[in-house]
C-alpha positions in Angstrom: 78.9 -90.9 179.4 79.3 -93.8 182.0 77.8 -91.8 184.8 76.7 -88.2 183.2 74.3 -86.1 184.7 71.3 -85.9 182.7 68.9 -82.5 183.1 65.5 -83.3 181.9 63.3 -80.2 180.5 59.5 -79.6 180.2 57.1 -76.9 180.4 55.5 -77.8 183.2 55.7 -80.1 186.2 52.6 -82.7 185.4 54.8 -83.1 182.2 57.5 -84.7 183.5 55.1 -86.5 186.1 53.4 -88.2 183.3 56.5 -89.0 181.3 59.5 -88.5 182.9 59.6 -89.6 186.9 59.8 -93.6 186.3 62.8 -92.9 183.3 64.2 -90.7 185.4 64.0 -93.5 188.3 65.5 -95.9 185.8 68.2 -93.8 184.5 69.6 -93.1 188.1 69.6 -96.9 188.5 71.7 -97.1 185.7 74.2 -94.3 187.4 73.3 -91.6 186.6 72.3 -88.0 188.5 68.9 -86.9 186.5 67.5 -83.2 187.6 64.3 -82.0 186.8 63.2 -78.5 185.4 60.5 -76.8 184.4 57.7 -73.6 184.9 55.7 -75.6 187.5 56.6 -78.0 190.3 56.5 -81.8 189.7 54.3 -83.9 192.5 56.3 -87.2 191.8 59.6 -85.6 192.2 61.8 -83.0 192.9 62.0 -80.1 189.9 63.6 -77.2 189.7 61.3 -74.2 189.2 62.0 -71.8 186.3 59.1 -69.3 186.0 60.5 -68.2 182.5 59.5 -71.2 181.0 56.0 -71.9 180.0 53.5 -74.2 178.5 52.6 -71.0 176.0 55.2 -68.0 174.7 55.0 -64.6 176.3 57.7 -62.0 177.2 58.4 -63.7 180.3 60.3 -66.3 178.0 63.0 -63.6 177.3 64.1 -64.7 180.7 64.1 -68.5 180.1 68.3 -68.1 178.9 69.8 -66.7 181.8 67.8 -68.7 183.7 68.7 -72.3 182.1 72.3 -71.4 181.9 71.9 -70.7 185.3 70.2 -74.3 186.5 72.9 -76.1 183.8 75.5 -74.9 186.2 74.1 -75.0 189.0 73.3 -79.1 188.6 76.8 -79.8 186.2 74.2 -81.1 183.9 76.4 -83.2 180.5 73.2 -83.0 178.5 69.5 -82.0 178.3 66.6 -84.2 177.1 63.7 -81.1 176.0 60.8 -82.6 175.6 58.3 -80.6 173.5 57.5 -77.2 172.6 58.1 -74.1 174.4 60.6 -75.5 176.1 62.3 -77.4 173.4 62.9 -74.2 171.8 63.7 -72.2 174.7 66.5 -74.9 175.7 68.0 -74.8 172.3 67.6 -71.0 172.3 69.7 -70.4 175.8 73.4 -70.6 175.1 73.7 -73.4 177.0 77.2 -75.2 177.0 75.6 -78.5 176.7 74.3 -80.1 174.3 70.6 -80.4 173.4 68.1 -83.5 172.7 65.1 -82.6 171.4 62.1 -85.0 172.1 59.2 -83.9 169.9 55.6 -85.5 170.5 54.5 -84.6 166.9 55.6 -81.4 164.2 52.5 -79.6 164.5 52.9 -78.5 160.6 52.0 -82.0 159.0 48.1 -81.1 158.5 47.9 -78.0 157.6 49.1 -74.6 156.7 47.6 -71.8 159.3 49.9 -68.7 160.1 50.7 -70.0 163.4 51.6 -73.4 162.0 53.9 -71.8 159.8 55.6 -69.7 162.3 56.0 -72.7 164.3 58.1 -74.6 161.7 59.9 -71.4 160.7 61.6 -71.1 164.6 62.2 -75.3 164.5 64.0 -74.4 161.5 66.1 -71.5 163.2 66.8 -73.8 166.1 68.3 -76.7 164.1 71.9 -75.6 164.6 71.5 -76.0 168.1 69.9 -79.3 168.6 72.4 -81.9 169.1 70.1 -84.9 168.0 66.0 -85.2 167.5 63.9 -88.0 168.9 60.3 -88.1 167.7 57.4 -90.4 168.7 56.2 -90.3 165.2 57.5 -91.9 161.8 55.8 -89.3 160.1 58.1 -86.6 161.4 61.5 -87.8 160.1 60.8 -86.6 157.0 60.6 -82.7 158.0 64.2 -83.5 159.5 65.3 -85.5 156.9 64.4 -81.9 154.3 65.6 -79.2 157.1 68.4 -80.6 159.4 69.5 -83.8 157.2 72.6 -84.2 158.7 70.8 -84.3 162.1 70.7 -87.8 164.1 67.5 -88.6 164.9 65.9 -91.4 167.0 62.3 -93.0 166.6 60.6 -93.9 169.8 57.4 -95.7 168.2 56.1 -96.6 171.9 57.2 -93.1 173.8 58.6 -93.3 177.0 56.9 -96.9 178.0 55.0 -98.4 180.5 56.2 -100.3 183.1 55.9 -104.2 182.6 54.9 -105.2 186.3 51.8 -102.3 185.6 50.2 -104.1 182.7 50.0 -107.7 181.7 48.2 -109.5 179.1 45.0 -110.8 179.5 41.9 -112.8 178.0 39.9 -110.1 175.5 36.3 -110.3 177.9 33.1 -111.5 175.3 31.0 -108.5 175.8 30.4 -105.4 173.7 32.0 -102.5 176.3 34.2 -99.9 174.3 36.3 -97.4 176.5 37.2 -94.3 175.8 39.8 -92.3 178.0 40.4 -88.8 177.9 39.6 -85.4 178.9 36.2 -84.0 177.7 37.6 -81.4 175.4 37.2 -80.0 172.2 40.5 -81.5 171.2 39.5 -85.1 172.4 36.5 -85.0 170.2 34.1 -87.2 172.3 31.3 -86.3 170.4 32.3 -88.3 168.0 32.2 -91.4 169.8 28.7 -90.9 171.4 28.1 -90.5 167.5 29.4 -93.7 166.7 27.8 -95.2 169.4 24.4 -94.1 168.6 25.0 -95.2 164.7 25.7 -98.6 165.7 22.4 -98.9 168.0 20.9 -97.7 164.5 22.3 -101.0 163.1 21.0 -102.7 166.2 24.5 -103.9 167.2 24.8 -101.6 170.2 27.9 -100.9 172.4 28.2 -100.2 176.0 30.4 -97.3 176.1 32.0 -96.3 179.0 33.8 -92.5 178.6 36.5 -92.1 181.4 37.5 -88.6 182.5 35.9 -85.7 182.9 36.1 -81.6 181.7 34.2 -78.7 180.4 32.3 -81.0 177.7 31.0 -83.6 180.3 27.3 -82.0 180.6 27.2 -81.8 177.2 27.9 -85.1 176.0 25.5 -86.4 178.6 22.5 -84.3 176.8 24.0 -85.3 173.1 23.4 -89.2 174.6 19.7 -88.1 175.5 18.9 -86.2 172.2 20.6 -89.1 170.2 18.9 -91.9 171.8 21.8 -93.7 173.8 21.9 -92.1 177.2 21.8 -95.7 178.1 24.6 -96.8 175.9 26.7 -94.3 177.3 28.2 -94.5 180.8 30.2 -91.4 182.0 32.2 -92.5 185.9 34.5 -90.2 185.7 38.0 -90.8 186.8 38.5 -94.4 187.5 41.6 -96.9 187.8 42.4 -97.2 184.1 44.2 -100.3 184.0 41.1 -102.2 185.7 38.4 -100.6 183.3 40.8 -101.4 179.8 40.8 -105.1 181.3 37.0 -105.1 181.6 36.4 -104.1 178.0 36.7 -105.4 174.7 38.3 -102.6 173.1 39.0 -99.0 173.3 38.3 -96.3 171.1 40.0 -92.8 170.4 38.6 -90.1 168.6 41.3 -87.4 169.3 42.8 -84.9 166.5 45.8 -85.7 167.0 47.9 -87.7 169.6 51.3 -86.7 171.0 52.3 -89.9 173.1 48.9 -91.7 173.4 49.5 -93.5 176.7 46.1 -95.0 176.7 46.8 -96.9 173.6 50.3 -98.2 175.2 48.1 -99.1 178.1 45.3 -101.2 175.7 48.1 -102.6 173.5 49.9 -103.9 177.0 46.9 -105.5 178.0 45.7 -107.2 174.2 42.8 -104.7 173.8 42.8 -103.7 169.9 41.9 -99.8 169.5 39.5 -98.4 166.8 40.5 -94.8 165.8 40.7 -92.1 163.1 43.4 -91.3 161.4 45.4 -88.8 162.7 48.9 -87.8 163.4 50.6 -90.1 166.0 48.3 -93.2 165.5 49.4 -93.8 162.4 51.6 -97.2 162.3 51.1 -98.7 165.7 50.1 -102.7 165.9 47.0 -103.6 166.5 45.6 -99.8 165.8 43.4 -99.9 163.3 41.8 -96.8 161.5 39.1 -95.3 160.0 38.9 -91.8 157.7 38.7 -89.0 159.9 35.3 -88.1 161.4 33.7 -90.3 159.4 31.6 -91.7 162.2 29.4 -94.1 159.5 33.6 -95.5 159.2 34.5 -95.6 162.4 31.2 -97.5 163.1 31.8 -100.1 160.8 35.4 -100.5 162.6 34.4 -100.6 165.6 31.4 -103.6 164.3 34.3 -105.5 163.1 36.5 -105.3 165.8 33.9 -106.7 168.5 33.1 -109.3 165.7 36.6 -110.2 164.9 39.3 -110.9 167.8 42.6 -109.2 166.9 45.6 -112.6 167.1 47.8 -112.3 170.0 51.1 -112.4 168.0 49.5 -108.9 166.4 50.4 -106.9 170.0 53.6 -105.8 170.8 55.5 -107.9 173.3 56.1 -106.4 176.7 59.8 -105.7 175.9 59.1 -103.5 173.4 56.4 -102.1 175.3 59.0 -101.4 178.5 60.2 -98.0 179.8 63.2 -100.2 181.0 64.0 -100.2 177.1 63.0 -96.9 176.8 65.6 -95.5 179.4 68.3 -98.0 177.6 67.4 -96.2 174.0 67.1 -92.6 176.0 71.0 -93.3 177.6 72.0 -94.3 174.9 71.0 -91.2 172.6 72.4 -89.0 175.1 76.0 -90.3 175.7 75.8 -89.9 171.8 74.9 -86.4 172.1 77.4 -86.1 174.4 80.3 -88.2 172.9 79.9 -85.5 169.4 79.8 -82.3 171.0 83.6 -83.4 173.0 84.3 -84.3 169.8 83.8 -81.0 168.5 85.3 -79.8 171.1 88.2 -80.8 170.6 88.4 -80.6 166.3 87.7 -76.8 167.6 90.6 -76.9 170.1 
């Protein structure tokens, strides 16, 4: 595929503006004619619109085929990347004459066993014939493959889609006690738990100056669980701020999330030589300088957090920026794709 044109697929437009404009950027350096698609417009780039697919399934998906097929033609796309469920499924579900790369940020079924889960696995199961290869941001998921679609290539991204290496450099860990936490206030984000840990470590009378970026429908409330716990002053809430600047200022980060589909915000402390204290969850699992503590145990995740301002984290334990850079990314993505593309000519003409 010296020059193919790549279509890239997500459910919505601030998808592929968080993950997908700068590869797309890089792969048309490289040659190559990328178009966007997906339910919502993009801000950072042109997109194709298609109303049919959506972040969550309804009737109006039984519209996303024709409507695929229609923008594969209509841009002489060789291959899509999906990334991520619905549209994933809803690419691999179209009858397109293309083949398909799945990008999953995490099987959802790992954890548990609830109905939905189930159904879940039991349509990524249908739609294994029609994926042409899997990539998955998670170790833990090649095993599901390995069991349902063994004869499946698939691709391990450890570090997502990158960050670019001009955006984040190393520097100095700062001798002070300020933890960040980035996120939205959400029930999925779990910030609770870090005003918890923050208010257990004032207990111990090593406190922390935690500094929660973002914002949502929790914000009010974590701001009266800081009062009723005794921390309000421990626990600074500014909103949305320049990221890069407040992960430089601090001495480590902390995540408390369920689960983590392409954790961006560790990238981003990892880039810069901040260590990250979090629970184990799907999707930090196996990333340097990540270390964990038992989910929700908040006495654990205390005690990790103590060690970690009381115990810098070497240098040589970070990745280096090469691995770190979505310049390698887009080489790994290009290359997965003219593979994709290379086998189904192949079959092509075997069937021929």
């Amino acid at each position: 595929m010296p020059s193919g044109s790549i279509g890239i697929l997500a459910s919505s437009g601030p998808q592929l503006d968080s993950c997908f404009a700068r590869i797309g950027d890089l792969l048309r350096a490289r040659g190559h004619p990328v178009h966007y698609a997906a339910g919502t417009p993009m801000a950072r780039a042109r997109a194709a619109v298609i109303p049919a697919v959506t972040r969550s399934s309804g009737m109006v998906n039984l519209r996303a085929g024709r409507e695929l097929r229609r923008w594969v033609e209509v841009v002489d796309a060789d291959v899509v990347l999906a990334s991520s469920e619905p549209a994933g499924l809803l690419a691999r579900r179209a009858g397109l004459t293309v083949p398909v790369v799945y990008l999953t940020r995490g099987l959802p079924w790992h954890e548990g066993g609830t109905a939905r889960a189930m159904h879940r696995e039991l349509l990524e199961r249908w739609r294994m014939s029609h994926t042409a290869a899997a990539i998955i941001l998670h170790e833990e998921d090649r095993a599901w493959f390995a069991r349902w679609a063994p004869d499946l290539p698939v691709h391990h991204l450890p570090f997502g889609m990158g960050l670019s290496p001009e955006a984040f450099r190393p520097c100095p860990q700062p001798d002070n006690n300020v933890v960040m936490w980035v996120g939205e206030h959400t029930p999925h984000a779990r910030p609770w738990l870090a005003v918890q840990i923050t208010a257990e470590l004032r207990s111990r009378g090593t406190p922390i100056r935690l500094r929660m970026l973002g914002s949502g429908p929790l914000t009010r409330q974590i701001a009266r669980q800081a009062e009723q716990l005794g921390v309000a002053g421990d626990v600074e809430l500014p909103g949305h701020t320049a990221v890069t600047d407040e992960i430089r200022a601090a001495r480590l980060v902390l995540h408390t999330a369920a689960r983590e589909t392409q954790p961006r915000v560790v990238l981003q402390a990892l880039a810069v030589h901040r260590p990250v204290a979090a629970f184990d969850v799907p999707g930090m699992r196996g990333l340097p300088a990540v270390e964990l503590a038992l989910d929700r145990d908040v006495t654990a995740g205390a005690d990790l957090v103590e060690h970690l301002l009381a115990h810098p984290v070497p240098e040589e334990v970070f990745p280096s920026r090469e691995e770190l850079s979505d310049e390698r990314a887009a080489i790994t993505l290009e290359s997965i794709l003219a593979e994709a593309v290379n086998s189904a000519q192949g079959r092509t003409v075997q069937d021929v």
